[in-house]
C-alpha positions as CSV (number, residue, x, y, z in Angstrom):
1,X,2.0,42.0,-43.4
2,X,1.1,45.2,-40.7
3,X,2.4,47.8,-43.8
4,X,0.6,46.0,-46.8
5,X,-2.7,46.1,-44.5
6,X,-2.1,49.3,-44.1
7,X,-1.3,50.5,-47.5
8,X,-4.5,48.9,-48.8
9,X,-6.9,51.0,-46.3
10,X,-4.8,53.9,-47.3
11,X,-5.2,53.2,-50.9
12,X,-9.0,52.3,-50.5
13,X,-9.2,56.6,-50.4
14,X,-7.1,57.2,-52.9
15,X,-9.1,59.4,-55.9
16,X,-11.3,61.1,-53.3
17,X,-12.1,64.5,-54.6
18,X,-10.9,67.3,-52.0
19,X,-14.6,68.6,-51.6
20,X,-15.5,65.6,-50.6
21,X,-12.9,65.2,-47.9
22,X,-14.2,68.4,-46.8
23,X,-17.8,67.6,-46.6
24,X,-16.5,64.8,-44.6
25,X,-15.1,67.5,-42.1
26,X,-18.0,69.3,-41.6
27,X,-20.3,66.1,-41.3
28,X,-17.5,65.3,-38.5
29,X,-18.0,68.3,-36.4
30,X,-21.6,68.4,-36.9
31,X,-22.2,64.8,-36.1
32,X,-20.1,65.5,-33.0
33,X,-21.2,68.7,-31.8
34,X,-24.9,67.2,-31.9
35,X,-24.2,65.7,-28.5
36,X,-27.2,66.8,-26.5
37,X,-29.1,64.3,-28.6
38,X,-28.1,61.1,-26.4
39,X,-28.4,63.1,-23.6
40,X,-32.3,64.4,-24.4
41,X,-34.1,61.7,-22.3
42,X,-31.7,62.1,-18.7
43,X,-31.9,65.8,-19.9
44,X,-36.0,65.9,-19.8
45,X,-36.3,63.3,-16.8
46,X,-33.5,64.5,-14.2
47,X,-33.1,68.5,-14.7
48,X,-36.8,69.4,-15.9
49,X,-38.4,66.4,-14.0
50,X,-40.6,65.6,-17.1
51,X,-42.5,62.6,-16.7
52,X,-41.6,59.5,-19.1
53,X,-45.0,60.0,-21.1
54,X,-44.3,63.7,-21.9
55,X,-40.7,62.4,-22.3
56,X,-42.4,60.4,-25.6
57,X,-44.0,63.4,-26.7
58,X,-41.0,65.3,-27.0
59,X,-39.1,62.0,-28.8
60,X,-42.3,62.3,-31.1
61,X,-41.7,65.6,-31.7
62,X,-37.7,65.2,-32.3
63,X,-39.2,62.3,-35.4
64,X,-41.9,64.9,-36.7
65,X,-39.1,67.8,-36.8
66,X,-36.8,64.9,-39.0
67,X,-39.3,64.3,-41.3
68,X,-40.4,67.6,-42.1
69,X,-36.8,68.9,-42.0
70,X,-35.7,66.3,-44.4
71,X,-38.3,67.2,-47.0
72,X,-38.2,71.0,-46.2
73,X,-34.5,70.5,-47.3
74,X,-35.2,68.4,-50.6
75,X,-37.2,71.5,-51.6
76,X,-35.5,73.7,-50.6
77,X,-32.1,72.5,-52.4
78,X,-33.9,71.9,-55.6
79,X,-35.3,75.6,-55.4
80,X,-31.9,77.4,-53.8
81,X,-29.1,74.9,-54.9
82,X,-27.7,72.8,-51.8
83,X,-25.2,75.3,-50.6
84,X,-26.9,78.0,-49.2
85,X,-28.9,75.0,-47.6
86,X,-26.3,73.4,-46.2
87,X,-24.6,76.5,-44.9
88,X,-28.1,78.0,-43.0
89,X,-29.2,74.5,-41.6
90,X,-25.6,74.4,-39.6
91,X,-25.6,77.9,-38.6
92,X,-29.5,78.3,-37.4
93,X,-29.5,74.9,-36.3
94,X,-26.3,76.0,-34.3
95,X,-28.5,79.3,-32.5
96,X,-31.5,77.0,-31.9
97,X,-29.6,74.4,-29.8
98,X,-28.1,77.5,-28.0
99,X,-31.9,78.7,-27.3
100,X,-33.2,75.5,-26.3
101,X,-31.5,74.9,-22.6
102,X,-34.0,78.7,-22.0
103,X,-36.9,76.5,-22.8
104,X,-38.6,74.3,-19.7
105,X,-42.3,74.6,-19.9
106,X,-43.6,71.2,-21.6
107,X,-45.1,73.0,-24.4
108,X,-42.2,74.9,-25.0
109,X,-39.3,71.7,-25.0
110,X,-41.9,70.2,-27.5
111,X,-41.7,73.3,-29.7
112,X,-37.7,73.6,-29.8
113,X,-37.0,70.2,-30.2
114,X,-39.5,70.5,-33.5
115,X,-37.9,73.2,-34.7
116,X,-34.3,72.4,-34.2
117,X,-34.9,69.0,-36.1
118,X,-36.9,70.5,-38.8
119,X,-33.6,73.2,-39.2
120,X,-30.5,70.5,-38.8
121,X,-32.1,68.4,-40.7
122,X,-32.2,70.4,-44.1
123,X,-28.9,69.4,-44.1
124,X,-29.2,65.9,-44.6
125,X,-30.6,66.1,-48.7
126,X,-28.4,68.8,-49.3
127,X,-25.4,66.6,-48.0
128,X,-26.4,64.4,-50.7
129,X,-27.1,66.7,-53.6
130,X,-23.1,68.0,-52.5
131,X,-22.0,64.7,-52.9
132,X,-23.4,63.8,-56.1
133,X,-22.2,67.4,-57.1
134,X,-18.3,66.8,-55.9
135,X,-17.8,63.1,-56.6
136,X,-16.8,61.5,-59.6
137,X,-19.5,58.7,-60.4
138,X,-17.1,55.8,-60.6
139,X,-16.0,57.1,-57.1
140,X,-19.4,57.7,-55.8
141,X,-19.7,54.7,-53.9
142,X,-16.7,55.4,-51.7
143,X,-17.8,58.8,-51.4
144,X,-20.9,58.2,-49.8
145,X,-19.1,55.9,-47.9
146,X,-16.2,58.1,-46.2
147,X,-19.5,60.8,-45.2
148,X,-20.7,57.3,-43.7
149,X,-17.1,57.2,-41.7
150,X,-18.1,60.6,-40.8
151,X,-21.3,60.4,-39.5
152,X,-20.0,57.3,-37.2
153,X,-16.7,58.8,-35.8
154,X,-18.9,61.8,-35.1
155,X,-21.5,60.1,-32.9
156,X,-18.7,57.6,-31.7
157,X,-16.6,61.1,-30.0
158,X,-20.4,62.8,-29.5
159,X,-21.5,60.9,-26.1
160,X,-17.8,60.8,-24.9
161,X,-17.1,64.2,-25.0
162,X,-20.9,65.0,-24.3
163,X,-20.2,63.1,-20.5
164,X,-17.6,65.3,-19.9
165,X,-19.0,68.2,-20.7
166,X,-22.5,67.4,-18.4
167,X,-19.5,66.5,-15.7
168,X,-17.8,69.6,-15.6
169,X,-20.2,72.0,-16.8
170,X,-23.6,70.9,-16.4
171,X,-26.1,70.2,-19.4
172,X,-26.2,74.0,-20.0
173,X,-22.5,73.8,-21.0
174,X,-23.5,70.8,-23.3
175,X,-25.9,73.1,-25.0
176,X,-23.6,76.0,-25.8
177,X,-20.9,73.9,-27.2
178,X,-23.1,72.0,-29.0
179,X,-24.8,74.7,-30.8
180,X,-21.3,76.9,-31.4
181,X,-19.6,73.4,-32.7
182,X,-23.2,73.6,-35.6
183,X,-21.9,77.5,-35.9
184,X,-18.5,76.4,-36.5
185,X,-19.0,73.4,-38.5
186,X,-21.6,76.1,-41.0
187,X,-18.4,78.9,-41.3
188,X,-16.2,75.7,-42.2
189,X,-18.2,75.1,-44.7
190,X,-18.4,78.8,-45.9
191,X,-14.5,79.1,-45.8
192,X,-13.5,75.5,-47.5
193,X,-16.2,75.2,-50.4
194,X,-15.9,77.7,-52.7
195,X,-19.8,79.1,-54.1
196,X,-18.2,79.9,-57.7
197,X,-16.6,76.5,-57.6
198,X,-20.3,75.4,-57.1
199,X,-22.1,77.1,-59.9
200,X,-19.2,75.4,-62.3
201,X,-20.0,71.8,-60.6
202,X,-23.5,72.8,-61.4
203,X,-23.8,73.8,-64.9
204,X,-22.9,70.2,-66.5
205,X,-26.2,69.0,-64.8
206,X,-28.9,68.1,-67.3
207,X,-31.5,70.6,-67.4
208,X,-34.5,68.7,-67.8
209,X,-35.2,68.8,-63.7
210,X,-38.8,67.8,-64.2
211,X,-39.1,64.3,-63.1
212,X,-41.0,63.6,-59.6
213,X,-39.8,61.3,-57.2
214,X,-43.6,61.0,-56.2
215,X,-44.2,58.9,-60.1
216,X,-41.0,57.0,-60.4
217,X,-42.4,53.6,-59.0
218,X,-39.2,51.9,-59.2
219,X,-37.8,54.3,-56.4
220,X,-40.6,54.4,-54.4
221,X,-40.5,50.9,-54.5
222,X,-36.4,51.5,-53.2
223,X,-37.4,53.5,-50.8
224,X,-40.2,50.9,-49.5
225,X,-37.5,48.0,-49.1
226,X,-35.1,50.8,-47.4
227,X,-37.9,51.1,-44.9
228,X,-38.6,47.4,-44.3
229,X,-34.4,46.7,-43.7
230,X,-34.0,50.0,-41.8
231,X,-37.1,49.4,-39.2
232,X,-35.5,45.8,-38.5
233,X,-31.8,47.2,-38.5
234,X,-33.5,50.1,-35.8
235,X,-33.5,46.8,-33.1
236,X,-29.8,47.3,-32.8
237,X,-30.6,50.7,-30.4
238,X,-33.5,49.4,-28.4
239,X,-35.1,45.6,-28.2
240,X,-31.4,44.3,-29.1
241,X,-29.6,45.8,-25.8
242,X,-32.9,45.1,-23.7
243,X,-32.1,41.4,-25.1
244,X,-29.0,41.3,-24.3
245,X,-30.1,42.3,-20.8
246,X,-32.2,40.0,-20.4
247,X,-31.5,36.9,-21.5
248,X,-27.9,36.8,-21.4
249,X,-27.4,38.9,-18.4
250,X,-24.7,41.3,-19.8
251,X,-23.7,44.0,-17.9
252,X,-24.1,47.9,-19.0
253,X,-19.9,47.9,-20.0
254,X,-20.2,44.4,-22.0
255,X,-23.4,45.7,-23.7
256,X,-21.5,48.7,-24.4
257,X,-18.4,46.8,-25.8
258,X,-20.6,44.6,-28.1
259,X,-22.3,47.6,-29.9
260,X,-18.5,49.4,-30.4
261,X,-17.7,46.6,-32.2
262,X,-19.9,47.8,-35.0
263,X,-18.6,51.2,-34.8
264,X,-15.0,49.8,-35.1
265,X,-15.3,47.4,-37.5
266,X,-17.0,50.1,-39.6
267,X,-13.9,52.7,-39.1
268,X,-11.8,49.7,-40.1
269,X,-13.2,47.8,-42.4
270,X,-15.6,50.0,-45.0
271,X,-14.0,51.7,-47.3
272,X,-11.7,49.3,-48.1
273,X,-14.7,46.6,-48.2
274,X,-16.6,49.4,-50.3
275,X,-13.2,50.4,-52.3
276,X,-13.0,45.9,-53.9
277,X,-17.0,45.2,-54.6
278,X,-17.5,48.9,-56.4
279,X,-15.1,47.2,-59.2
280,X,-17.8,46.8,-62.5
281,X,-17.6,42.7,-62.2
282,X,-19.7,42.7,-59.1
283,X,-23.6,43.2,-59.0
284,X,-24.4,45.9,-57.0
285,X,-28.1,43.8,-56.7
286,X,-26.7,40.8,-55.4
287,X,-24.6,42.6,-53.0
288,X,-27.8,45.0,-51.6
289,X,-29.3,41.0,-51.7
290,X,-26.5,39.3,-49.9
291,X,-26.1,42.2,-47.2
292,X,-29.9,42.3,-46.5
293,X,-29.9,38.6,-45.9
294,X,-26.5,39.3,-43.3
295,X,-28.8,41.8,-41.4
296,X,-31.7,39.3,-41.4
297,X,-29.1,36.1,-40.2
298,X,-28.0,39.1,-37.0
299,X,-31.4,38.4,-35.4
300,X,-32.1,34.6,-37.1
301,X,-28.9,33.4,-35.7
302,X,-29.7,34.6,-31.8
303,X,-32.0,31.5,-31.7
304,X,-29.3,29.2,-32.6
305,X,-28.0,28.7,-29.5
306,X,-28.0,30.3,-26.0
307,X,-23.9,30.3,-25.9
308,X,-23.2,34.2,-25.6
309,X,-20.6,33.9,-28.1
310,X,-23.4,33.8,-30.3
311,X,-23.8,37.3,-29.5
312,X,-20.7,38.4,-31.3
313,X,-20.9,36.3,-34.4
314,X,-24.5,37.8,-34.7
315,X,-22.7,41.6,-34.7
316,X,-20.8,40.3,-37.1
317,X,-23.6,39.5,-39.2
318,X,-24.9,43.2,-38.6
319,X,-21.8,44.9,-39.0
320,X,-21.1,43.4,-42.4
321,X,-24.8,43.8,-43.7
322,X,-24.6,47.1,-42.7
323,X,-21.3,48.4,-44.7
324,X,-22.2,46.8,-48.0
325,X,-25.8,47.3,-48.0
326,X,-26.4,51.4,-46.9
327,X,-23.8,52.8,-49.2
328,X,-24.8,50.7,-52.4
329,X,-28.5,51.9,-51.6
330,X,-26.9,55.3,-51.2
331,X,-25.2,55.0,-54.3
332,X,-28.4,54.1,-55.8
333,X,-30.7,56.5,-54.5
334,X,-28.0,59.2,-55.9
335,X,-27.7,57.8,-59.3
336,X,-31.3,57.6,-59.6
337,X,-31.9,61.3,-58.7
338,X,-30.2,62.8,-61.6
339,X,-33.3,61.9,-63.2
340,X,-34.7,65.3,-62.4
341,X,-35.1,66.8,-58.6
342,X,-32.6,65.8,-57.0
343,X,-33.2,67.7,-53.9
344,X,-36.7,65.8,-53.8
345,X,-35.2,62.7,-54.7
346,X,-33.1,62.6,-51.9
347,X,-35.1,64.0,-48.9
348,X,-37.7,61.1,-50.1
349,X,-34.4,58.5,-49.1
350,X,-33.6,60.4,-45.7
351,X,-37.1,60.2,-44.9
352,X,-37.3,56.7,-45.2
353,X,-34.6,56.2,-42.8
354,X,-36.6,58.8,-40.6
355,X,-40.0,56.8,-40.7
356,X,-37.9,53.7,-39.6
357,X,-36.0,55.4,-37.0
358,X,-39.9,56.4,-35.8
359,X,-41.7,53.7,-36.2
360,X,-39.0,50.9,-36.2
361,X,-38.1,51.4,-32.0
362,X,-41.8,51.1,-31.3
363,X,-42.4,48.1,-33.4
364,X,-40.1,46.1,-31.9
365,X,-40.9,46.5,-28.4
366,X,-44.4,46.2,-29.1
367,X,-43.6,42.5,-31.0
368,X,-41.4,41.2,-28.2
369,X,-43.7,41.9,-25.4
370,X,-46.4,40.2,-27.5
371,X,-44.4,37.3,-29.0
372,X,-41.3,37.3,-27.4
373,X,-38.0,36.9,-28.6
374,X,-37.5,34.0,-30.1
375,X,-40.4,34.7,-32.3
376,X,-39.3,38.3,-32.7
377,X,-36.5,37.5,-34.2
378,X,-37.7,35.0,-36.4
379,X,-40.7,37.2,-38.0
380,X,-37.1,39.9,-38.8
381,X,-35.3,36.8,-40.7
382,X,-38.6,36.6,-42.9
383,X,-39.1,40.3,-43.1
384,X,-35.9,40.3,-44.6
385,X,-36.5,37.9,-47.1
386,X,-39.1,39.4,-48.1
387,X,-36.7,42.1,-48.8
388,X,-34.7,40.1,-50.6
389,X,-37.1,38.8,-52.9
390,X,-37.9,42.8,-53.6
391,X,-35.1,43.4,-54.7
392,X,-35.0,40.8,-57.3
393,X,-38.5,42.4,-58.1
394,X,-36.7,46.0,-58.6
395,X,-33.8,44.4,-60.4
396,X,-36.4,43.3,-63.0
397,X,-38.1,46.6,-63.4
398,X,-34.5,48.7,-63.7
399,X,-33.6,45.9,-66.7
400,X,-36.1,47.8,-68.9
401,X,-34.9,51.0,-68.2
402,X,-32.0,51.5,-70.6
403,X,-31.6,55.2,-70.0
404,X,-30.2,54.5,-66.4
405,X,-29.3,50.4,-66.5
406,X,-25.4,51.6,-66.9
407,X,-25.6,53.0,-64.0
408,X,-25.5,50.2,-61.8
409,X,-23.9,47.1,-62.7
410,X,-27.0,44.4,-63.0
């Protein structure tokens, strides 16, 4: 039983071109070696003795350097071609977090954690471009997916190894290795993705690039529901723990355990999850529908009951949302860019995660110290119907459009 388990989640990455699994590589080391990022708030409080409000200012900062970054980086890839993007973002990005532990002065901290954001993330449209360059589109789904894997192994090692590091060398030692482990991650990427290998990937693109992600309405309505699920999804890192706190008086470590869960159940359970609904006989609409709903039941189902065990059965909910609704959309978003800029296209769909990652934290606090909870969680579950019902709205409009309607399974 074990060995068949195990064939299937090694089968589930079976067909995976070898770029990709390289991409995945480098999104591994990057995502690790970006471990001063957890760190940035004990960083500014205990060692430069910020204050908490000029500790927001610099968090505000850290958003405003994403946003910009991530459109700087759809431009830029649509103008240069992703890899010279991808390769500068990790290497600069690399020198910057290096420079930033010479920086103390407020001013200065708000300057270099602007800049470094608006550098590291270039990277993330160009990511995307590469993948939609290097996968095969009946295997773009799972590709998107295993950079997913990526990302979360990445920030799952980050904080460990980041703990140690601030343990045995101080947060100046957390700095260096974090930006040489950018450095390295960039060179990786020099040395296993061949640039003439590119230009070949390249040339069967369509050359008619002119289409604007600004006038396509039915992906700016995609990108608007994207928004809506992210900024709910957001609670998971700050009114969800503080809940958790609260009201069923979990401890730091149990707190801790709960949100591993995700993380695990991710590394487990995705691709193979990903690898049975990406067959042609399932509607990619009805599962972005169905997971949206899951997310929505994760905060629905806390008023239920006040047994904790609720607690876990709500992950669940989020955990399974999660995997089967982000890499559809991804898949989406990429399918829809090779409409024209697909640089553009894509820094548009990395900003919407950005705008819910800024606004999203905020939001929630703000509702549960006006409504509370209970109320909170309710005005999500409706939210997310709302979503829902979207969806449905932008399955409708994507029906008329036959030039791309094979490209999803409606």
């Amino acid at each position: 039983m074990l060995f068949r388990i195990y064939n299937s989640y090694i089968h589930s990455f079976n067909g995976l071109r070898k770029e990709v699994w390289y991409l995945a590589l480098i999104t591994l080391v990057n995502r690790a070696g970006t471990m001063v990022i957890p760190f940035l708030s004990l960083y500014l409080t205990e060692d430069l003795g910020f204050s908490l409000k000029n500790v927001g200012w610099v968090l505000t900062s850290f958003g405003l350097g994403s946003l910009l970054g991530s459109w700087l980086g759809g431009k830029l890839t649509d103008r240069f071609g992703f890899y010279p993007v991808i390769f500068w973002s990790l290497f600069l990005s690399g020198i910057l977090f290096i420079l930033l532990q010479f920086m103390h002065s407020f001013e200065m901290v708000c300057i270099g954690v602007f800049l470094v954001l608006v550098v590291a993330d270039l990277f993330r449209p160009a990511a995307f471009v590469a993948i939609n360059a290097y996968s095969k589109p009946k295997n773009r789904t799972r590709s998107v997916t295993l950079i997913r894997l990526a990302i979360n192994l990445g920030f799952s090692l980050g904080p460990a190894l980041g703990g140690l590091i601030i343990a045995k060398a101080s947060y100046d030692g957390l700095f260096w290795i974090d930006g040489l482990t950018c450095i390295l991650a960039g060179f990786l990427f020099f040395k296993l993705l061949d640039k003439k290998q590119v230009k070949k990937e390249s040339s069967d693109t369509p050359a008619s690039l002119a289409a604007s992600p600004y006038r396509d309405m039915p992906y700016l309505l995609l990108l608007f529901i994207v928004f809506i699920i992210g900024t709910v999804f957001m609670q998971l890192f700050s009114s969800l723990p503080i809940f958790y706190r609260n009201i069923h008086f979990l401890s730091e470590d149990s707190i801790g355990l709960l949100l591993a869960m995700n993380g695990i159940l991710i590394f487990a359970i995705e691709m193979p999850l990903i690898k049975h609904f990406e067959q042609p006989k399932y509607s990619a609409y009805r599962i972005l529908s169905l997971s949206t709903l899951l997310i929505g039941l994760c905060y629905f189902s806390l008023n239920w009951t006040n047994w904790s065990g609720i607690l876990v059965i709500s992950m669940l909910f989020l955990t399974f949302g999660e995997m089967l609704n982000f890499p559809f959309f991804n898949r989406f978003a990429l399918d829809r860019a090779e409409r024209g800029k697909s640089g553009e296209y894509m820094a548009l769909y990395t900003m919407a995660f950005s705008l819910s990652n800024v606004f999203g934290h905020n939001i929630g606090m703000r509702m549960v110290d006006a409504f509370g909870y209970k109320t909170t969680w309710n005005i999500f579950f409706v939210v997310l119907l709302v979503a829902v019902a979207l969806i449905q709205v932008l399955k409708a409009i994507m029906k008329k459009e036959k030039n791309i309607s094979g490209n999803l399974n409606i």
